[in-house]
C-alpha positions as CSV (number, residue, x, y, z in Angstrom):
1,X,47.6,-102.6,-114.2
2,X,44.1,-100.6,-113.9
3,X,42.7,-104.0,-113.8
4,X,43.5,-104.7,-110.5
5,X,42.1,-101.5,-109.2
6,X,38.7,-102.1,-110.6
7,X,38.4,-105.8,-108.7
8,X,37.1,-106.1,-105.8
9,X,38.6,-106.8,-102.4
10,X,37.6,-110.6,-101.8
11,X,38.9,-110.8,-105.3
12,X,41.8,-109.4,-104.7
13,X,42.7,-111.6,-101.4
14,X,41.7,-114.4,-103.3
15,X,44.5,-113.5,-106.4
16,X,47.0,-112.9,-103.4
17,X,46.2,-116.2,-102.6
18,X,46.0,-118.2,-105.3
19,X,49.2,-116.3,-106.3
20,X,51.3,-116.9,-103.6
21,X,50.4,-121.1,-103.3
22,X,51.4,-121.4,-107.0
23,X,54.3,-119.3,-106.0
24,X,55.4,-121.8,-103.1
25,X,54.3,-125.0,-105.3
26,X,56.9,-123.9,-107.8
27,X,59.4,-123.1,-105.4
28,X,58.9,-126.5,-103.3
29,X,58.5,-128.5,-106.8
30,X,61.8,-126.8,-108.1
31,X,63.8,-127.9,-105.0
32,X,62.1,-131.3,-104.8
33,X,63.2,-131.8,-108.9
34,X,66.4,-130.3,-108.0
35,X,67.1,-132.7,-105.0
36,X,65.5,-136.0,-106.3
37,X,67.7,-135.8,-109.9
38,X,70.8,-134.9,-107.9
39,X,69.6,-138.1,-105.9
40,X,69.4,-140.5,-109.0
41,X,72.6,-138.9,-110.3
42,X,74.3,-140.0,-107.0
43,X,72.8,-143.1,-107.3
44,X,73.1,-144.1,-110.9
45,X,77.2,-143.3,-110.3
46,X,77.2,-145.5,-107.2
47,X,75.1,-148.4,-108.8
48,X,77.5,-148.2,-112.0
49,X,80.3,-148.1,-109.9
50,X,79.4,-150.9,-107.9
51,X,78.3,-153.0,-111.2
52,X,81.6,-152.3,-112.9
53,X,83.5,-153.7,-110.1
54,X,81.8,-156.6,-109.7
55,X,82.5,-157.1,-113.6
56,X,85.8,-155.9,-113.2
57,X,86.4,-158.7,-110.4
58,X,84.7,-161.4,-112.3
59,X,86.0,-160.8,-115.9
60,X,89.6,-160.7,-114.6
61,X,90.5,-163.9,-114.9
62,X,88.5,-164.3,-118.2
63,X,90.2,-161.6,-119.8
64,X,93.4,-163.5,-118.7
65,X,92.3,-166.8,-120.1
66,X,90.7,-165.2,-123.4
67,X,87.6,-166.6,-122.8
68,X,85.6,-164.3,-124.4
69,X,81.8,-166.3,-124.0
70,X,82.1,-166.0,-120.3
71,X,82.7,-161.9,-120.3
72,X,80.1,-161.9,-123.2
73,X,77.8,-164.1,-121.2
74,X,78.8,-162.2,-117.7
75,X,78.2,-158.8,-118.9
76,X,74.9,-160.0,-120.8
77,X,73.7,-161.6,-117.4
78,X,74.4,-158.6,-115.3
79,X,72.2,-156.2,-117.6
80,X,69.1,-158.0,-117.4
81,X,69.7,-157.8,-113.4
82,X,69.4,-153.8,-113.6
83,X,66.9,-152.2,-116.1
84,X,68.4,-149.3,-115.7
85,X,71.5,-150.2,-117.5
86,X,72.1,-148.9,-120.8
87,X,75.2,-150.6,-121.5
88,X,78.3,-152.3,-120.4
89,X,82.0,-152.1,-122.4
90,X,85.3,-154.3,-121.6
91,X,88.3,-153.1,-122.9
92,X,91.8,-155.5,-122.8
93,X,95.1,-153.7,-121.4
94,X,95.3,-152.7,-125.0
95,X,92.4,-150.3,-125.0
96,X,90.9,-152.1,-127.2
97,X,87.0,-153.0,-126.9
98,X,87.1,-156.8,-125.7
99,X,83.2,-157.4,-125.4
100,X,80.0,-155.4,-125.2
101,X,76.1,-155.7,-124.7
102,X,74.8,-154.2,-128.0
103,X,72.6,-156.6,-129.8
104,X,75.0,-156.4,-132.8
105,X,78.5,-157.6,-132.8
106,X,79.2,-155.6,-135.7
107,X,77.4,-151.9,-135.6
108,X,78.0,-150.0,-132.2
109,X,76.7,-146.4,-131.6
110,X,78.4,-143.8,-133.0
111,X,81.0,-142.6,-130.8
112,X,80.5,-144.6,-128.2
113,X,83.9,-146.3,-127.7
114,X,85.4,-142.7,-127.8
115,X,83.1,-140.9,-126.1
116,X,84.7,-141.6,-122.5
117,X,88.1,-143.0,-122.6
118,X,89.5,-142.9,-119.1
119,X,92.5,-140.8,-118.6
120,X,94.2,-143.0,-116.4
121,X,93.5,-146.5,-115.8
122,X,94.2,-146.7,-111.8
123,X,90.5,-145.9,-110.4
124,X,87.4,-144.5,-111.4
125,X,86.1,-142.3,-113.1
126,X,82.3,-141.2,-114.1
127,X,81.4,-139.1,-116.8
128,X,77.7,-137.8,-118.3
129,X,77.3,-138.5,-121.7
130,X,74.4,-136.6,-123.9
131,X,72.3,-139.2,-126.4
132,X,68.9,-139.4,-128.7
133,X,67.6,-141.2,-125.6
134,X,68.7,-138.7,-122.9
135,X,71.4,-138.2,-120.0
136,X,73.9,-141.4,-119.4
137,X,76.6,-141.6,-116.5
138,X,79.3,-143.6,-117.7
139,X,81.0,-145.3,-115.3
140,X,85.4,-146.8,-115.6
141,X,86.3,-149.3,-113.5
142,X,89.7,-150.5,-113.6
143,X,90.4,-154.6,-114.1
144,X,93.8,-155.0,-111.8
145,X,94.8,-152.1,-111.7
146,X,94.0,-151.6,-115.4
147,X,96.9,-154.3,-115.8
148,X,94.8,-156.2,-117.5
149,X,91.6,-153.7,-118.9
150,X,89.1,-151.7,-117.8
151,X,85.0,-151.7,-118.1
152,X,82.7,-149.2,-118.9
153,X,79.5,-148.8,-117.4
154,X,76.9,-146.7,-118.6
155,X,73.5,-146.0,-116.6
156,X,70.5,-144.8,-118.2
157,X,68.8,-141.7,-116.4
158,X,65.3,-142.3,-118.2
159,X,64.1,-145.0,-115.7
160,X,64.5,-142.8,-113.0
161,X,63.4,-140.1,-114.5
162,X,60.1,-141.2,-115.0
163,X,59.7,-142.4,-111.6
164,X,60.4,-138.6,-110.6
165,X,58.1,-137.2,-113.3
166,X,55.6,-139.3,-111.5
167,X,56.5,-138.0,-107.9
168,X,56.3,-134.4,-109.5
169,X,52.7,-134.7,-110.8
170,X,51.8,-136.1,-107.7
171,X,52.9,-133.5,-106.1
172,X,51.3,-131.1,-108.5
173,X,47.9,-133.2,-107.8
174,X,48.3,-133.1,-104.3
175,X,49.4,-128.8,-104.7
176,X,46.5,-128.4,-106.7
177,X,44.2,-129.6,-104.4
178,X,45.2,-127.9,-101.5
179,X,45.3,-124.9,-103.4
180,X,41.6,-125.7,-103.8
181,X,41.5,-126.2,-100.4
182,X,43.0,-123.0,-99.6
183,X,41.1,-121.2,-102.1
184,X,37.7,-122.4,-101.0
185,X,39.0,-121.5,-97.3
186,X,39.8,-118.2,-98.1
187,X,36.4,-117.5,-100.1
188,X,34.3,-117.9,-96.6
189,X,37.0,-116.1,-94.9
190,X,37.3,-112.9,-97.4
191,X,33.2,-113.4,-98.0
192,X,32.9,-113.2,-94.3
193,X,35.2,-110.1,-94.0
194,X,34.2,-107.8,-97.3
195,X,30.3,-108.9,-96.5
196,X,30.3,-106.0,-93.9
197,X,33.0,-103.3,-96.1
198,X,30.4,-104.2,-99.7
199,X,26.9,-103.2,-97.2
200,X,29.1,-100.2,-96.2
201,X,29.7,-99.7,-99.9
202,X,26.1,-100.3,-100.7
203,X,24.5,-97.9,-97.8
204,X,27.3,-95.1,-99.0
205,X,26.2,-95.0,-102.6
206,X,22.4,-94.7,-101.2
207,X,23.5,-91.8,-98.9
208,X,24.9,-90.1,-102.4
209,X,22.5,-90.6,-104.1
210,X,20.4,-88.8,-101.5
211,X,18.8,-91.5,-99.3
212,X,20.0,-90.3,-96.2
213,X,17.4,-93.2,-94.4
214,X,19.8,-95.8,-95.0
215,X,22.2,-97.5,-92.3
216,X,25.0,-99.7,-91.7
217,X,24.6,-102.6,-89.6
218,X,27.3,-102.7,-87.1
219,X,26.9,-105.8,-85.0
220,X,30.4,-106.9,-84.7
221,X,32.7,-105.3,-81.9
222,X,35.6,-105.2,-84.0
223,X,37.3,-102.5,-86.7
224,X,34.5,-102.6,-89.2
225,X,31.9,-102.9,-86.8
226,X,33.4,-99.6,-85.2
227,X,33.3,-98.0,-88.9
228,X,30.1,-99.0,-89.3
229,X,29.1,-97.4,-86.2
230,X,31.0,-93.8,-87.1
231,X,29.6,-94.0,-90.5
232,X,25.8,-94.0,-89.1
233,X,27.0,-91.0,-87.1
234,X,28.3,-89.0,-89.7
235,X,25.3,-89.7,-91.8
236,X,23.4,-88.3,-88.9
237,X,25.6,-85.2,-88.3
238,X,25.1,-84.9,-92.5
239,X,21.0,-84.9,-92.0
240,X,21.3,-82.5,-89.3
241,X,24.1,-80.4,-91.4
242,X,21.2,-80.4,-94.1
243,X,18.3,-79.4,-92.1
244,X,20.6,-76.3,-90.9
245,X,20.9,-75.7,-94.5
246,X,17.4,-76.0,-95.5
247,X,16.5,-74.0,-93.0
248,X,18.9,-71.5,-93.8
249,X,18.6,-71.7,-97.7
250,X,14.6,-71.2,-96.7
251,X,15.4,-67.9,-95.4
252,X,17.5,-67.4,-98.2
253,X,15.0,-67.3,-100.4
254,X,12.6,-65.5,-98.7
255,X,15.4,-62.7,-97.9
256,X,16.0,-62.8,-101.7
257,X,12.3,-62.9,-102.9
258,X,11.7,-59.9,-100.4
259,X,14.7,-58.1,-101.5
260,X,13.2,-58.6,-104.9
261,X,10.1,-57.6,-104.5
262,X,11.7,-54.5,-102.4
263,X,13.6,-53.8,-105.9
264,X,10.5,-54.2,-108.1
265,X,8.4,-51.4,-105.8
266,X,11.6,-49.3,-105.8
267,X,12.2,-49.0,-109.7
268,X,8.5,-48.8,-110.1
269,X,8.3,-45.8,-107.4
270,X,11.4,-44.7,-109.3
271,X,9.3,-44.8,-112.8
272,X,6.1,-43.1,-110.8
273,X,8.0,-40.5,-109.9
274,X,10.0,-40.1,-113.5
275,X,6.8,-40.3,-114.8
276,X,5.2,-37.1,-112.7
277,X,8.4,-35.0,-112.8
278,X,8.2,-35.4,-116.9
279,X,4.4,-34.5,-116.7
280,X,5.0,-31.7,-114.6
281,X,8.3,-30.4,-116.3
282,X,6.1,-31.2,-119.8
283,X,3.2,-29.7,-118.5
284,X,4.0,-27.0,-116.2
285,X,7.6,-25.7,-116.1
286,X,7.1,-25.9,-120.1
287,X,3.9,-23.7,-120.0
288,X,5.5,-20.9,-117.6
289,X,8.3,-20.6,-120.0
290,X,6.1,-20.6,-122.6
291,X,4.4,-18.1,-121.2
292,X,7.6,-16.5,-120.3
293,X,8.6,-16.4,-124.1
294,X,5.7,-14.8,-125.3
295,X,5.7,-11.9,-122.9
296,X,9.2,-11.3,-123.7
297,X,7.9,-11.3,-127.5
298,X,5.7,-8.7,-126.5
299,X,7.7,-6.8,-124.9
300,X,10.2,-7.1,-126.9
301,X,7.9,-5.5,-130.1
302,X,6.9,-2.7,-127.6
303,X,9.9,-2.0,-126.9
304,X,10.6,1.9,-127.8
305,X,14.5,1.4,-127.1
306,X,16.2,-0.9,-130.0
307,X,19.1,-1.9,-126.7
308,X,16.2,-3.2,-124.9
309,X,14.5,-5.2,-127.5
310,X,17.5,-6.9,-128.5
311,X,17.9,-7.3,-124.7
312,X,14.6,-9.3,-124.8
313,X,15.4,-11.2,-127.9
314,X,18.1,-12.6,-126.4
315,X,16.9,-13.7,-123.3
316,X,13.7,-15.2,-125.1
317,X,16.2,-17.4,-127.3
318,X,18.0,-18.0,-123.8
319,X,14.3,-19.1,-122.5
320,X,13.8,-21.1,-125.8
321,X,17.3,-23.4,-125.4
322,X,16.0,-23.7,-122.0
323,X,12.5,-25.0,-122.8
324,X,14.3,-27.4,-124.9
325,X,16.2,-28.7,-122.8
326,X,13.7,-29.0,-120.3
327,X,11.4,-30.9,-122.7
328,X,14.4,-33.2,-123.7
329,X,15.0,-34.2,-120.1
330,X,11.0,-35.0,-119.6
331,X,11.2,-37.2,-122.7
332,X,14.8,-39.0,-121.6
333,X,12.7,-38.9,-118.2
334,X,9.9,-40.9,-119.5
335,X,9.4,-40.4,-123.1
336,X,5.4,-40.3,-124.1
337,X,6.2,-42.6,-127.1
338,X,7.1,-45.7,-124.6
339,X,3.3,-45.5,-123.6
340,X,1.6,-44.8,-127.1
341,X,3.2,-46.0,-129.8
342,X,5.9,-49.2,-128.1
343,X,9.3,-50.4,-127.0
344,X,10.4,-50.4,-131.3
345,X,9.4,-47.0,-131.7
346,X,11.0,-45.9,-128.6
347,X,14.6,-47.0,-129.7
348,X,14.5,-45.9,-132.6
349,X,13.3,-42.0,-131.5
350,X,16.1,-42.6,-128.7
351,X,18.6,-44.0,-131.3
352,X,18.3,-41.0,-133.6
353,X,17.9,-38.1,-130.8
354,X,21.8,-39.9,-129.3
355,X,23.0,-39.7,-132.7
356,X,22.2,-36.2,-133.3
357,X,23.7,-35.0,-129.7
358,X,27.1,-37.2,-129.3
359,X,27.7,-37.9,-132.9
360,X,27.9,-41.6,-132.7
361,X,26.6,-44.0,-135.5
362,X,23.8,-45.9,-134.6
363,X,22.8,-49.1,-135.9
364,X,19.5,-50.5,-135.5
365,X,18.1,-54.3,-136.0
366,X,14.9,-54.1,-135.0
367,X,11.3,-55.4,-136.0
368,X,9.6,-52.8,-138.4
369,X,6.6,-52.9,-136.6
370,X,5.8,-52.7,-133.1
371,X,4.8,-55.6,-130.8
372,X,2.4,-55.9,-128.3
373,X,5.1,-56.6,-124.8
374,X,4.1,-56.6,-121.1
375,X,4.6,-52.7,-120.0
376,X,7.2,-54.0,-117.0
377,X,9.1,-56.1,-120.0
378,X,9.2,-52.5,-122.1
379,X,10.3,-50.4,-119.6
380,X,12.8,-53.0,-118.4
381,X,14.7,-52.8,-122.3
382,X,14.1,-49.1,-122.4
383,X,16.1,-48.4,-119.6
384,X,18.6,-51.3,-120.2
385,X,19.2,-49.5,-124.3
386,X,19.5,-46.0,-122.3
387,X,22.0,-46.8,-119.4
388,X,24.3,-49.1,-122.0
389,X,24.5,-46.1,-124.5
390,X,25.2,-43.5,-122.1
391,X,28.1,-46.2,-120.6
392,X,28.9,-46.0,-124.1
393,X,29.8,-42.2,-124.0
394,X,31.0,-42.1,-120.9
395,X,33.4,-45.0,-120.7
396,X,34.2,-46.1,-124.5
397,X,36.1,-44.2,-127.2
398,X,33.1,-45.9,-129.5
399,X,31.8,-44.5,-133.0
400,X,29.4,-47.2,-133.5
401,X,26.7,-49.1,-131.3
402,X,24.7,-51.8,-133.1
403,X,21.2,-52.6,-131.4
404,X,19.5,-56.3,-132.3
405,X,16.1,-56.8,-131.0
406,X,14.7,-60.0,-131.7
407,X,11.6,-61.4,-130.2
408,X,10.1,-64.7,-130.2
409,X,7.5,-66.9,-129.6
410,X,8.7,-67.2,-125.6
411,X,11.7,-65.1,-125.3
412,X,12.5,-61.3,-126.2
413,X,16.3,-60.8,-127.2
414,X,18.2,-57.8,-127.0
415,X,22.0,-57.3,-127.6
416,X,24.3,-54.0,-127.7
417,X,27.8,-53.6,-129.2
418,X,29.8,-51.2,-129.7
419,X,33.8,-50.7,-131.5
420,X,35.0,-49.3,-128.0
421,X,38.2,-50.9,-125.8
422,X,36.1,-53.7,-124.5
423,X,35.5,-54.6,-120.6
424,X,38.0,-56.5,-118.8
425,X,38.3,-57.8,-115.2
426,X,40.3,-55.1,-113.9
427,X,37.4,-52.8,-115.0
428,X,34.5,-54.8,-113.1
429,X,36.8,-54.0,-110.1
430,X,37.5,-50.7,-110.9
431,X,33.3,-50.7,-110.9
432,X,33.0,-52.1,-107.4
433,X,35.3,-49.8,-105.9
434,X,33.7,-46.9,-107.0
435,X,30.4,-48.2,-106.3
436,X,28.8,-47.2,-109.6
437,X,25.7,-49.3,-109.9
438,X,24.8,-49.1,-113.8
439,X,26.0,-52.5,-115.0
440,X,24.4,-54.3,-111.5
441,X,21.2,-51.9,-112.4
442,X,20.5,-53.2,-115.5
443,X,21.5,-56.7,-114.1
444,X,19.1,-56.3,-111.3
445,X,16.4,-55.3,-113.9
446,X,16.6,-58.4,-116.4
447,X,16.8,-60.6,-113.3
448,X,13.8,-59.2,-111.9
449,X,11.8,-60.3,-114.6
450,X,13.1,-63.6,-114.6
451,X,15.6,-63.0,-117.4
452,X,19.8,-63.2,-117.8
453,X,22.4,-60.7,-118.6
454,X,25.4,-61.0,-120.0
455,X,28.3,-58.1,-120.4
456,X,31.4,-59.2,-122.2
457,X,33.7,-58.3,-125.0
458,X,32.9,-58.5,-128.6
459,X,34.8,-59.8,-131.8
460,X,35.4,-56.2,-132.2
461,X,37.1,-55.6,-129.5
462,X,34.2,-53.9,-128.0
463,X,31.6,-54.9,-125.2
464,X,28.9,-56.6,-125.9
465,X,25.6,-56.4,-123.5
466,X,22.8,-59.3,-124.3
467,X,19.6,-59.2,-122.5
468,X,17.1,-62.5,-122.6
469,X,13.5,-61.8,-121.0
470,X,10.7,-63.8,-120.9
471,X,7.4,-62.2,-122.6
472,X,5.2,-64.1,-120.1
């Protein structure tokens, strides 16, 4: 029945309607049938009744005298008085037919002499016999008594019942065109009605679709006028709503694109400064120990006491693991080969430096050549590749991390997995509660350059980081 849903509401008045007339017609037609054949059924018994007697009085004496042309002649006279009589039967004292109507002496119907035979012979009696032509109520009449015989009677229904089919078609007529009427009525009056609820309809699907101009008219003081009314003042309340938000998505924005730009000077402060504490760790702290180192040497070979040259030896080599170290950290700080040689080049010395210090495989699927990419793009990747691998050993039981860079004509891709436990929900929680800021970090750094980043976990079982940044 989804149908029915999808009309509309003159429609539906008008099937409610046009339902419930036909619904009464059939009702008022089936009593009307129902009362008019019990009617003719009445009468056809009475009228047999009363046409049997009358034979019955007449063809006494006849029967009496066996004068068998005057009950022919009688009987044959009193059909052609009444159409409507199918037949009419005289039977002596003996049962036995005496004279009939049938155009042939010879051949009755089938059945028809014992199709009513009266079970007494004192009064009458009516029966309803079934034929090829239709109903017939036979009708018994006694003749004295039944002293002397009895007559049958039988009355035809088809007479009358065309007279009633042609009442009942009248009537239909005469429903139909009422129901026309009715119909026609009830257009003006659901047209009149649903004309105000379809504008209401037609102004709501404008408002949705963003046309917050539109208004209903609501010149009637009634219910839909009153709707109408309430509906203009929600739409106004729903303009207003919207400028508040406008105005407040406005400062939003600017919040956000100040907060951005508030980021963007603090990693590249952040890179300033790694940049000058790796030139001055490269540069000076490396010299002085340097410097350190040699004098020790010196000392060391001038040393007249073997104790205290093996003194200096060792805390030369002591010096040494320290300028190492040192030097390490000013490369992890802002490694030279970022700047000179390119992003490619800077993974892979990064890749092979991890390997050698944690002892975890690393996979690399990178360009063989370096590309020309916007410094702030570079340094972006760099430091995304560096905080996911140290995640890597600090939070993952991982032996392998595979590194895809791919780079096209508009976009730079960059993807990390590794064979580790994976990230789950519980652990993002676990993040924000400690307030460690290395997966936001390197979220906040591909968004700032208008990219996306995506953390989840691998076929592997692992996680998987993928980085998408523009190149312009």
């Amino acid at each position: 029945m989804k149908w029915i849903n999808n009309l509309k509401i003159n429609q539906k008045i008008l099937g409610a309607i046009m339902f419930s007339t036909l619904f009464l017609a059939s009702i008022f037609g089936w009593i009307i049938w129902d009362s008019l054949t019990n009617m003719m059924t009445e009468d056809l018994s009475k009228r047999g009744a009363n046409i049997a007697k009358n034979v019955a009085e007449i063809s006494s004496d006849y029967i009496l005298f066996d004068d068998q042309y005057a009950v022919d002649n009688l009987i044959k006279e009193t059909k052609k008085v009444d159409e409507e009589i199918r037949y009419i039967l005289v039977f002596d004292s003996r049962r036995t037919l005496y004279a009939h109507t049938f155009p042939n002496p010879e051949i009755l119907p089938k059945g028809i002499v014992k199709a009513h035979t009266p079970k007494g012979v004192t009064q009458k009696e009516d029966a309803t016999l079934s034929s090829d032509e239709g109903n017939i109520h036979d009708v018994i009449v006694p003749i004295e008594e039944g002293e002397v015989g009895y007559v049958r009677v039988g009355m035809s229904e088809e007479k009358s019942l065309e007279y009633i089919y042609s009442r009942i078609v009248k009537l239909l007529i005469v429903t139909l065109l009422i129901s026309i009427g009715a119909m026609g009525m009830a257009y003006f009056a659901t047209r009149m009605i649903t004309k105000p609820i379809n504008t209401l309809v037609d102004v709501a699907l404008g408002i949705s679709a963003g046309n917050l101009s539109l208004r209903a008219e609501g010149t009637n003081n009634d219910e839909i006028g009153k709707l109408a009314q309430a509906f203009n003042e929600m739409t106004d309340h729903l303009i207003n709503s919207n400028n508040e938000v406008d105005y407040l998505l406005k400062e939003l924005q600017q919040k956000d694109l100040l907060r951005d730009k508030l980021i963007s000077k603090l990693l590249s402060v952040q890179e300033d400064e790694r940049k000058r504490i790796s030139r001055e760790l490269h540069d000076e702290t490396s010299q002085a120990l340097t410097s350190l180192m040699l004098t020790m040497r010196i000392m060391a070979n001038e040393a007249k006491d073997g104790e205290q040259r093996e003194l200096l030896y060792t805390s030369r080599d002591i010096a040494a693991g320290i300028l190492k170290q040192i030097r390490d950290l000013a490369v992890e700080l802002r490694p030279p080969i970022l700047d000179k040689m390119g992003l490619v080049s800077a993974i892979k010395k990064y890749a092979k430096n991890f390997e050698g210090k944690y002892k975890i495989q690393v996979h690399l699927f990178v360009p063989d050549d370096d590309v020309t990419i916007a410094e702030h793009v570079t340094l972006a990747l760099y430091r995304i590749v560096q905080e996911s691998m140290n995640n890597v050993v600090k939070h993952t039981k991982a032996t392998e991390i595979m590194i895809g860079l791919d780079i096209n004509k508009r976009w730079i891709n960059l993807t990390i997995n590794d064979n580790g436990q994976g990230i789950h929900e519980a652990d993002f929680e676990k993040v924000k509660q400690q307030n460690r800021i290395g997966i936001h970090g390197m979220k906040e750094r591909a968004e700032l350059q208008g990219g996306t980043f995506f953390i989840r976990t691998n076929k592997m079982g692992g996680t998987e980081i993928s980085v998408s940044l523009p190149l312009n």
